[in-house]
C-alpha positions as CSV (number, residue, x, y, z in Angstrom):
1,X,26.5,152.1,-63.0
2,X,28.7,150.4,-65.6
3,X,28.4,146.6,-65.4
4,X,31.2,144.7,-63.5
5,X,31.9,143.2,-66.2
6,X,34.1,146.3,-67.7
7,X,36.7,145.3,-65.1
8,X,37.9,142.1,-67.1
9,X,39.9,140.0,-69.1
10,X,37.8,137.9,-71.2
11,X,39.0,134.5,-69.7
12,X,37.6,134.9,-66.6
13,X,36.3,136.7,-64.0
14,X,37.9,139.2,-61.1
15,X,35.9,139.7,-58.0
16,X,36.2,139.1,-54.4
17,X,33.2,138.2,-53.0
18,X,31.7,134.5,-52.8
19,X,29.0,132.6,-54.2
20,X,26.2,130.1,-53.4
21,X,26.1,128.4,-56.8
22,X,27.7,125.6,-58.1
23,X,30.5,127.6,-59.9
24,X,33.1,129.8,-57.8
25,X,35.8,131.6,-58.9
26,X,39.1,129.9,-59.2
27,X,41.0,133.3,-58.6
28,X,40.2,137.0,-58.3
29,X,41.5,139.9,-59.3
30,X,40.9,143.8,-58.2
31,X,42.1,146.3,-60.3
32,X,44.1,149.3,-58.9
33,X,44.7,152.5,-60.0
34,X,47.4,154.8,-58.6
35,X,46.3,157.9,-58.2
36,X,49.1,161.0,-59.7
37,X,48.5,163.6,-57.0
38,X,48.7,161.4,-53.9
39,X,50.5,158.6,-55.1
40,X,48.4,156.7,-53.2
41,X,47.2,153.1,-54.9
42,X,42.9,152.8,-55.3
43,X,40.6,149.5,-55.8
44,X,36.9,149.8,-56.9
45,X,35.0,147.2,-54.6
46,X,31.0,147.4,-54.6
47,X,28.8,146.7,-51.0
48,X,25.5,147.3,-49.7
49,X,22.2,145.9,-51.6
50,X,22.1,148.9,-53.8
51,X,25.5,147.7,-55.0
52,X,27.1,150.9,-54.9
53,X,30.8,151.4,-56.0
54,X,33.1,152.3,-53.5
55,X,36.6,153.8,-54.0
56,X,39.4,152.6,-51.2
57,X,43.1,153.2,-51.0
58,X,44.9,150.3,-50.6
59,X,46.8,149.7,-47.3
60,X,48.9,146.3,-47.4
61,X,49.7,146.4,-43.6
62,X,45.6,147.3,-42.6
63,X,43.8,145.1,-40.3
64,X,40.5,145.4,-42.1
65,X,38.3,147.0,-44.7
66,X,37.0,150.5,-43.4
67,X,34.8,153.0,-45.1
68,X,32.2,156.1,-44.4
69,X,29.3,153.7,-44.4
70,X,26.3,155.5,-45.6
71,X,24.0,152.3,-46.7
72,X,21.1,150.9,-44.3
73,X,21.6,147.5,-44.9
74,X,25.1,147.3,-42.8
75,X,24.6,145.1,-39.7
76,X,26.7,146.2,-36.4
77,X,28.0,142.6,-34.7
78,X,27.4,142.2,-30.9
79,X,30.1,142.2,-28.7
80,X,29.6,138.7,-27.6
81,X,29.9,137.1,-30.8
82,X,32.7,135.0,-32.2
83,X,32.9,137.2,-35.6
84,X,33.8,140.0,-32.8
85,X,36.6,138.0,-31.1
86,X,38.0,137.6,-34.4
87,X,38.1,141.3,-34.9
88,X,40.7,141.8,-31.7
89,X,38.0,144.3,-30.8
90,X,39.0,147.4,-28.6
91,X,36.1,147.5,-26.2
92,X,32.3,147.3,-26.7
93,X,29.7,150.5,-26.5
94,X,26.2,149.5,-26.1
95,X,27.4,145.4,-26.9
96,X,28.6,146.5,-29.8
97,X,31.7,145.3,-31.2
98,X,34.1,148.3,-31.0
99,X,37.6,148.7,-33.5
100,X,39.9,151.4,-34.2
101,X,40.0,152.2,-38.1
102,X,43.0,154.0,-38.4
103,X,43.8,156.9,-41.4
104,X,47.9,156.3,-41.8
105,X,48.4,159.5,-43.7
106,X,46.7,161.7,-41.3
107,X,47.6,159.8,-38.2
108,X,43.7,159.9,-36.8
109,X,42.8,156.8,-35.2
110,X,39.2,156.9,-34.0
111,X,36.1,154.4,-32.3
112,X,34.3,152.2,-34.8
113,X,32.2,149.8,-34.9
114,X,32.0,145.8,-36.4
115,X,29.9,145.7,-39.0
116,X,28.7,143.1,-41.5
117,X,27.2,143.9,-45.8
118,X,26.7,142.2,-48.6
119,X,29.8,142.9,-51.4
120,X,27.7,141.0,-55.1
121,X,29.9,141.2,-58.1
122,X,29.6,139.5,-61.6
123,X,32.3,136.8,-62.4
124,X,32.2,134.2,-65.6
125,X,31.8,130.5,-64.5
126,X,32.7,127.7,-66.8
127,X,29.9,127.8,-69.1
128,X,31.6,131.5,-69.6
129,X,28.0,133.7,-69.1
130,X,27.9,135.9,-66.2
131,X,26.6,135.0,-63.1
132,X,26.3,137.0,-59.4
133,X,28.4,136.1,-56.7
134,X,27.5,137.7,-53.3
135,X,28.3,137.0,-49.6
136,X,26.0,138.9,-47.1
137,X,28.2,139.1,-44.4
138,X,31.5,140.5,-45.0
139,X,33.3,142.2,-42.2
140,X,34.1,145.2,-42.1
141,X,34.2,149.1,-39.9
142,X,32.1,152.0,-40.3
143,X,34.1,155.3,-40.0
144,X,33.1,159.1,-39.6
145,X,33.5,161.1,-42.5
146,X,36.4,163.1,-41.3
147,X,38.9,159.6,-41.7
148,X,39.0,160.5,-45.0
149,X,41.1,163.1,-45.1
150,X,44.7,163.2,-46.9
151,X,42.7,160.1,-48.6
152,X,43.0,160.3,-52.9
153,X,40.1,162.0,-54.2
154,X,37.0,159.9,-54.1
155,X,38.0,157.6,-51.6
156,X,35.8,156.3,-48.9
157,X,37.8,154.3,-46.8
158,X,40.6,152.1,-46.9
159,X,41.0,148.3,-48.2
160,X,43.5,146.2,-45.6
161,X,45.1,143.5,-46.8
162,X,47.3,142.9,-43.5
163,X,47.6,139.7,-41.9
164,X,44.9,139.9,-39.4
165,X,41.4,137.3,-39.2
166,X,39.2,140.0,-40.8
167,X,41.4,141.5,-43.1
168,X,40.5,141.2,-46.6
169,X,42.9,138.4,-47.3
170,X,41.5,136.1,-44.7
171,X,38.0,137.0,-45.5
172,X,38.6,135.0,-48.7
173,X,40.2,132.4,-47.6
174,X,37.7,131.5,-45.1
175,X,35.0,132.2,-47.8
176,X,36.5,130.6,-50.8
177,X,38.9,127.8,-49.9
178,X,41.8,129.8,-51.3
179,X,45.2,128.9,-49.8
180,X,46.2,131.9,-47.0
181,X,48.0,134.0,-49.3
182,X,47.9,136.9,-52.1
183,X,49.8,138.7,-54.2
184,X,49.7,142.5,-55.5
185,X,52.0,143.6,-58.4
186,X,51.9,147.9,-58.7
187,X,53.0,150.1,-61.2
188,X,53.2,153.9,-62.0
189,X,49.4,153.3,-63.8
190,X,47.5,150.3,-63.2
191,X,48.3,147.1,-61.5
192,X,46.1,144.3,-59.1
193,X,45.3,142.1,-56.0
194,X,45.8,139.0,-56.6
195,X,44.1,136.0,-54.4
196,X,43.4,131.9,-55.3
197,X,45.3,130.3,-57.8
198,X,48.0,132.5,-59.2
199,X,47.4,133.1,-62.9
200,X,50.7,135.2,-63.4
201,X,51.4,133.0,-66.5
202,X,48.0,133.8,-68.2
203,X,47.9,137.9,-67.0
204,X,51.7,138.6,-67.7
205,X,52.4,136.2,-70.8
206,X,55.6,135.4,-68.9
207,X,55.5,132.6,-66.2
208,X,57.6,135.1,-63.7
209,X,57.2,132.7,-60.5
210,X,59.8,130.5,-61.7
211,X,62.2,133.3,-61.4
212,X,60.2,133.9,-57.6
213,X,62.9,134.0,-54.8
214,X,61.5,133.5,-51.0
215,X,62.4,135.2,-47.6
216,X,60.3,134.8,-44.1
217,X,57.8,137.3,-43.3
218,X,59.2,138.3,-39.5
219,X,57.4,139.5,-36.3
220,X,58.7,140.1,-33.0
221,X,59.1,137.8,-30.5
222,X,56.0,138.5,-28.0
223,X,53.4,139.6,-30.7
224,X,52.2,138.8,-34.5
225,X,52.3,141.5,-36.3
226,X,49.2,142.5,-38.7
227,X,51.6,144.5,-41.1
228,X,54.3,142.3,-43.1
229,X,58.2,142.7,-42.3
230,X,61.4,140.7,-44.3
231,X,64.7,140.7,-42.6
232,X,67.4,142.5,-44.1
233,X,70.9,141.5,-43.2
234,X,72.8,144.6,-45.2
235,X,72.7,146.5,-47.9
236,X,75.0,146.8,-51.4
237,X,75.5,149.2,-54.0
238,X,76.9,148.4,-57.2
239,X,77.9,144.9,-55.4
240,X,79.8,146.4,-52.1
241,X,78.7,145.8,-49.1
242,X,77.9,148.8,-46.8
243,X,79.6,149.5,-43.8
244,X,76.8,149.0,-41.3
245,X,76.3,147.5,-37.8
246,X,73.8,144.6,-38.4
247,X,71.9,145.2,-35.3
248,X,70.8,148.3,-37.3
249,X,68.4,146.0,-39.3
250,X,67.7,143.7,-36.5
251,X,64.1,143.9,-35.1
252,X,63.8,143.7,-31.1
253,X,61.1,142.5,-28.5
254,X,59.0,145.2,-28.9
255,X,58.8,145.1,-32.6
256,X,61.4,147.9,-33.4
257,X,63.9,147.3,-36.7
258,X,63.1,145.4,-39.4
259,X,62.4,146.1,-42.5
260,X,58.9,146.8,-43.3
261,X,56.9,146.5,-46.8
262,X,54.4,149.2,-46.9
263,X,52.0,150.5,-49.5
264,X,51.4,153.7,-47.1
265,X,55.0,155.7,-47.7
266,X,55.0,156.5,-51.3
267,X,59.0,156.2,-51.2
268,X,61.6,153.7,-49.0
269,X,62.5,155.4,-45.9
270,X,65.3,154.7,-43.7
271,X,66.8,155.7,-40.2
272,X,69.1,158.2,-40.2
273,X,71.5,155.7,-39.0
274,X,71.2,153.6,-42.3
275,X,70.4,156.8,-45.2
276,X,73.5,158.9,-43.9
277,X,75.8,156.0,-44.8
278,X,73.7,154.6,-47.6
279,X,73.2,157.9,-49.4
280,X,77.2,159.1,-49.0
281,X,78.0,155.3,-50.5
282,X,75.4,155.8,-53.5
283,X,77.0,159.4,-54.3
284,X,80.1,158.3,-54.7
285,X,79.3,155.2,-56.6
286,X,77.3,157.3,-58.9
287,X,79.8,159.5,-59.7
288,X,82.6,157.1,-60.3
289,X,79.6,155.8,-63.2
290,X,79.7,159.8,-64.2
291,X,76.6,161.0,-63.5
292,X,76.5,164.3,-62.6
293,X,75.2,165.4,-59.0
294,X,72.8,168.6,-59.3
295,X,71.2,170.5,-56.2
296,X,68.5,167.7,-54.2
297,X,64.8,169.1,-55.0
298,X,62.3,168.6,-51.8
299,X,61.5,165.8,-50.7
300,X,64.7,164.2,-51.8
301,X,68.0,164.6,-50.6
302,X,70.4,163.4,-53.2
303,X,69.9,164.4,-57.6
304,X,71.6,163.9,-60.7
305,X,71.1,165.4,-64.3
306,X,69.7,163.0,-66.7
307,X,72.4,164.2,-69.5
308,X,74.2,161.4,-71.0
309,X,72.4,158.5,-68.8
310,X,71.2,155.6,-71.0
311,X,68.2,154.0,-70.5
312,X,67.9,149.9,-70.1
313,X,65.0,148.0,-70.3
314,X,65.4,148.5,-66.3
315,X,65.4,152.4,-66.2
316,X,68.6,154.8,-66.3
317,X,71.5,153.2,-65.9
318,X,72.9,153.5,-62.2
319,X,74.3,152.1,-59.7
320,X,72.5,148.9,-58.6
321,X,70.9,148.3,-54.7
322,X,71.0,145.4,-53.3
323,X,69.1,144.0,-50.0
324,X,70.5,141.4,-48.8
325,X,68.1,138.5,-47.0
326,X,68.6,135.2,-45.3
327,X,71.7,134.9,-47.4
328,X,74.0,136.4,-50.2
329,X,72.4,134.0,-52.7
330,X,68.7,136.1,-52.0
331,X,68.6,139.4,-52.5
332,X,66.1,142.1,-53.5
333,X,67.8,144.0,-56.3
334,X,66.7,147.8,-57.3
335,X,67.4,148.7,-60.3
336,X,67.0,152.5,-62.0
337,X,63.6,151.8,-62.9
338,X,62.9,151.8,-59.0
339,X,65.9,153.7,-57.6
340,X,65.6,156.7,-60.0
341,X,62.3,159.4,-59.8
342,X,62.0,161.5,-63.0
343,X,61.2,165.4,-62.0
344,X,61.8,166.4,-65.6
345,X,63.7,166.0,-68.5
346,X,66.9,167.2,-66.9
347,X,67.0,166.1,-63.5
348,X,66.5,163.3,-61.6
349,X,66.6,161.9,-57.8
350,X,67.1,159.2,-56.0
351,X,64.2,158.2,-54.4
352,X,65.6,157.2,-50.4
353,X,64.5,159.5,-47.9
354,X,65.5,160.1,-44.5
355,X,62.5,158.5,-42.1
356,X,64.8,160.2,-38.8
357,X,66.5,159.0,-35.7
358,X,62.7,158.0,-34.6
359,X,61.7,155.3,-37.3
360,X,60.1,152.8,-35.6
361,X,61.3,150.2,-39.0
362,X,64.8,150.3,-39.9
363,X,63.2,150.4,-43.8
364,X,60.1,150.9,-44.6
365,X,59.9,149.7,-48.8
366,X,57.4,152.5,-50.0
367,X,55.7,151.9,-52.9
368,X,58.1,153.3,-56.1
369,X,59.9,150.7,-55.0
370,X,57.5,148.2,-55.3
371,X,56.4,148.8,-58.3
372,X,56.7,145.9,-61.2
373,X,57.6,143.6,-58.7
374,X,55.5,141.0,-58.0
375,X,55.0,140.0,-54.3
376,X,53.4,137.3,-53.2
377,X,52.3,136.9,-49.3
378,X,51.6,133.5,-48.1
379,X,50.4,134.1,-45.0
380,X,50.1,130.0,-44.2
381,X,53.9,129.7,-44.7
382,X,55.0,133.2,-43.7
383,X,57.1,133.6,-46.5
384,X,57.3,136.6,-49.0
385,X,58.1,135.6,-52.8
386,X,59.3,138.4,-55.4
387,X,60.8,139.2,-58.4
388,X,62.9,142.5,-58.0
389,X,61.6,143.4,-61.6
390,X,59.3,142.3,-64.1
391,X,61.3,144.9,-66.5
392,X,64.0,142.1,-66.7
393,X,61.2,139.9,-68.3
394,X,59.7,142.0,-70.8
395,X,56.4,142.8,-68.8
396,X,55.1,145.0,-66.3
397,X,52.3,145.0,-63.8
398,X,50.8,147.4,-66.3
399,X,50.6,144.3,-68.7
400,X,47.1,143.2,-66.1
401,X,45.5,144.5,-69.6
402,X,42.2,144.2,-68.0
403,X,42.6,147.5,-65.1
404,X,43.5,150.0,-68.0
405,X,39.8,149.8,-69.2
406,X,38.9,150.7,-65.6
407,X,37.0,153.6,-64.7
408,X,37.3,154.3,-60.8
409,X,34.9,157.5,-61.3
410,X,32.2,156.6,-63.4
């Protein structure tokens, strides 16, 4: 096993466990990989006393950390306890504390149990010489090996980062001090998780939180939800505002609408209500720039030839989306870079899909979409901070130099 170590910049270290020395981490840092056939985004994390690495696809709405647990040293955490209330557990079986890890591509939700293990990585304190951080009692839910269907090849489980007590977020707050929040920034390779203080000025070489904007995270009215919403208000293309009937975008009661920010779908989906109109609107705009519509290749409905487009330092050069927030002064602009899939050479397509009439969100922001955008989640404040694109800046998330000397399968 390759030393933790090979995960980082030389500066300091990226972990996300916690020590008992005198030195502790000021920030840490996963790597992630996205992985080509599933497009689903991977971390490297490393549990048990043996240390063993453990692959895990990232879900940013997940309630906790889950994984086919094959190491002794796990500890199952009584029903009774306050670690279990915590958990929102669903039940107990023989006192112990009972959850539900849930597999989002496959739709299998099954019994698990609380559990607690050690997580040890290696991180540089200030003399810069490596030292062990460990915490032995990191929560967390054993799941049967079937759950990890659909998952990306080697995966064991998946790595939740929603806003829940025992989610991984939280765990490092209560563990570390940290402020409640985090940040990921994706891209087409290699990107990171981001939690502490936010070193974006050191890891991109551009200080891109000055150019941050902010919008509320948003639940419904009877409930908190564990996965993270923004309020959209309506949509523009190429600066026009879409003919739509707000209440479209408007969550209700029950948690229905909204717009929801999810790692999961690997592309934005919307109602049918909101893609018919949207996708008719971005067809005409885009021919009006004279692109040149071609027939829509599965799983997209809407494709152009690449032939004369020029390429900006933002991707092809199309029409521009705009959400629109709490206001016409914030807005979360997509530009080609995120707007346009590349199938080959010649063709390329829009990548919107149709989510249907039964969409529980009103958009769901997949994950092209989120890539080279830097999102930060401060869960103390429930606001959401992003950039739109780092392309505008001259970086990517790419530019984390330290994840492209990852090696998720050694």
């Amino acid at each position: 096993m390759p030393s933790l170590l090979h995960f980082l910049p030389f500066f300091f270290w990226v972990s996300f466990c916690v020590s008992h020395g005198p030195f502790l981490p000021k920030a840490i840092i996963l790597p992630v990989n996205k992985d080509p056939s599933t497009f689903q985004y991977v971390t490297q994390v490393y549990m048990s006393t043996h240390l063993s690495p453990i692959k895990l696809v990232v879900d940013l709405g997940g309630s906790f950390l889950w994984t086919d647990c094959v190491s002794s040293s796990q500890k199952l955490v009584p029903c009774s306890s306050l670690k279990c209330s915590m958990a929102k557990p669903n039940g107990c079986t023989n006192k112990i504390c009972g959850v539900q890890p849930e597999n989002p591509y496959t739709k299998v939700v099954a019994l698990g149990e609380l559990a607690e293990d050690m997580f040890a990585v290696e991180f540089i304190d200030e003399l810069k010489t490596g030292s062990i951080a460990s915490i032995h009692q990191f929560l967390f839910s054993c799941a049967s090996a079937n759950m990890l269907q659909g998952l990306a090849r080697g995966a064991k489980g998946m790595l939740g980062l929603g806003n829940s007590r025992i989610a991984l977020p939280s765990q490092l707050s209560d563990t570390f001090g940290f402020q409640r929040k985090f940040a990921i920034c994706l891209s087409s390779s290699y990107g990171a998780i981001i939690s502490g203080e936010s070193p974006y000025l050191s890891l991109l070489g551009h200080d891109v939180s000055r150019s941050m904007l902010y919008t509320p995270l948003i639940s419904s009215k009877d409930s908190v939800s564990e996965e993270y919403y923004i309020n959209v208000k309506s949509i523009k293309i190429s600066g026009k505002k879409l003919s739509l009937n707000t209440s479209l975008f408007t969550m209700d009661e029950e948690g229905s609408g909204g717009t929801k920010i999810s790692t999961i779908s690997p592309f934005t989906t919307m109602k049918s209500s909101i893609y018919q109109t949207f996708v008719e609107a971005y067809e005409e705009f885009a021919i009006s720039m004279e692109l040149t519509k071609v027939e829509p290749i599965a799983p997209f409905g809407l494709c152009f030839s690449t032939k004369g487009v020029d390429v900006t330092k933002v991707g092809p050069n199309v029409p521009t989306i705009d959400l629109v927030l709490q206001s016409e002064m914030v807005k979360w602009r997509i530009y080609g870079r995120n707007s346009m899939v590349k199938i080959s050479d010649e063709v390329m397509c829009l990548g919107f899909l149709d989510g249907g009439v039964n969409q529980k969100a009103s958009i769901v922001i997949g994950g092209y979409q989120l890539e080279d955008n830097l999102l930060e989640f401060n869960l103390g404040t429930s606001m959401l901070g992003f950039t739109s694109s780092l392309s505008m800046a001259e970086t990517s998330c790419s530019d984390f130099m330290f994840s492209k000397d990852s090696d998720f399968d050694s």
